[in-house]
Every structure is written in structure tokens, then in C-alpha cells.
C-alpha positions in Angstrom: 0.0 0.0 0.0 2.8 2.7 0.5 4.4 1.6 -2.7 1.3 3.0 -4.6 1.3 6.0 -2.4 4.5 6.5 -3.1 3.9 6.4 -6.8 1.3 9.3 -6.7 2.6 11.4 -4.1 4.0 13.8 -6.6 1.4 13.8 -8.9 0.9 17.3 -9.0 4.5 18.2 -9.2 4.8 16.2 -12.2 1.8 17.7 -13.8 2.8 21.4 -13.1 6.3 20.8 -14.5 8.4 21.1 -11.2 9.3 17.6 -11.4 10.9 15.6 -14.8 11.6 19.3 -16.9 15.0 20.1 -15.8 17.4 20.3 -18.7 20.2 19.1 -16.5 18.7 15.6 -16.2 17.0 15.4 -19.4 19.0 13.1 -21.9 18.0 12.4 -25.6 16.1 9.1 -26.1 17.3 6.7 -28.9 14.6 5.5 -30.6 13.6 6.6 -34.0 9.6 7.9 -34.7 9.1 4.5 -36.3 10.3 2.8 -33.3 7.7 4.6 -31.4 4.8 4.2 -33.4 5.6 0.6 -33.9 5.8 0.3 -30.2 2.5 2.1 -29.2 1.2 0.2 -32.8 0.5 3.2 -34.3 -0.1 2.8 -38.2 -0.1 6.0 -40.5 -3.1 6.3 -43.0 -4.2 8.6 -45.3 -7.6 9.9 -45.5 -9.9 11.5 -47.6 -12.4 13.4 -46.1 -15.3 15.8 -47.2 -14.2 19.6 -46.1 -16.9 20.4 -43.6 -16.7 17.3 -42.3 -12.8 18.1 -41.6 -14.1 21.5 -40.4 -16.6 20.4 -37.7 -14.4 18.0 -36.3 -11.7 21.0 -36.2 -14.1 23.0 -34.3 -15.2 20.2 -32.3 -11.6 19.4 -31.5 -10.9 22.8 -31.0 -13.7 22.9 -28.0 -12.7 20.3 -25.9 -9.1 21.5 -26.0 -7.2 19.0 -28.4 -6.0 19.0 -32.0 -8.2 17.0 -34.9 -6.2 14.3 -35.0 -6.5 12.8 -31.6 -10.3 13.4 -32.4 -10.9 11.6 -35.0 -9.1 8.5 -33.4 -11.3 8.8 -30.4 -14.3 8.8 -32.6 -12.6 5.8 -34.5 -12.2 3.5 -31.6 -15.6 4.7 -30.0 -17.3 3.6 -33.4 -14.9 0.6 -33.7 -15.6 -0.9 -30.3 -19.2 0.3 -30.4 -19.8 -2.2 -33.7 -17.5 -4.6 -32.1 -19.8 -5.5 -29.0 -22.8 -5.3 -31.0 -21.5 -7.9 -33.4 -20.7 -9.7 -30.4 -23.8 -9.6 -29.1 -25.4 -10.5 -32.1 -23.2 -13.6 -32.6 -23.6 -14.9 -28.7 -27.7 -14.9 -29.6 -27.5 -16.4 -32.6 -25.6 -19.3 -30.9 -28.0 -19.3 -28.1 -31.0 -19.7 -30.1 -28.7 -22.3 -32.1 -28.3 -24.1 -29.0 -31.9 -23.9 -28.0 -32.9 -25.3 -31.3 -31.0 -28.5 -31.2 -30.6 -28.6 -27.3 
């Protein structure tokens, strides 16, 4: 238990920069960009995409503080792992009323 209290007792200091942002300590990683996306599996796409569609998710980005980008892969996955459970859930009843059927 103190281990994860230790672990977050600096929280704050980390987030407002006191902590991890001295020049003195910092040291240039090295890994390449490609080494990084590969490791946080990261594939780069290109995407055609009507204009003010690109423009509402701009604005929309723009509102809740972040860039496009990280927007529309939020909205991705959200769609992604919304259709994902629902063919799930399709597949698990047709199986059950498979199983009722010849059980």
C-alpha cells in the first residue's frame, strides 16, 4: 500500500512541470519515430475526407481543448468498439437460439 502512495505522491508536481523538466537531467532518447509508433502500434493512414466534415471535427476538437487528430481516433475507436460489442452480441444470440434449437 505505500508503494502506490508513493507512486502518486508527486502527482501534482509532475503535472505542473516542477518535477521531470530540468534540462540538466533530461538526456536524448534513442529510438527513431518508427520505433515509437511501432511500439504504441501506431499505423499512418491517409484519409480523404469531405471539407466540412474536416471543419466540424476541427471545431469540435478545438472545443474540448485537443488538436483533430486525436479526435478523430477517439471517434474511430468509440465507433470501432461500439460495432465490435454489437456484433458480439449478435453472434452470442445467434448461438443461443442455435443451441436452444438443437438442445
Amino acid at each position: 500500500m505505500n508503494k502506490d502512495k508513493d507512486i502518486y505522491a508527486n502527482v501534482e508536481l509532475w503535472e505542473a512541470g516542477k518535477l521531470g523538466a530540468s534540462k540538466e537531467t533530461a538526456k536524448v532518447s534513442d529510438f527513431s519515430v518508427e520505433e515509437l509508433q511501432k511500439s504504441i502500434q501506431l499505423q499512418p493512414i491517409s484519409l480523404r475526407i469531405q471539407k466540412d466534415v474536416l471543419d466540424d471535427l476541427k471545431f469540435i476538437a478545438k472545443y474540448h481543448g485537443i488538436n483533430y487528430q486525436p479526435l478523430i481516433k477517439q471517434v474511430l475507436k468509440r465507433f470501432v468498439d461500439s460495432e465490435m460489442n454489437q456484433i458480439l452480441a449478435k453472434e452470442v444470440n445467434v448461438q443461443l437460439n442455435t443451441n436452444k434449437r438443437t438442445g
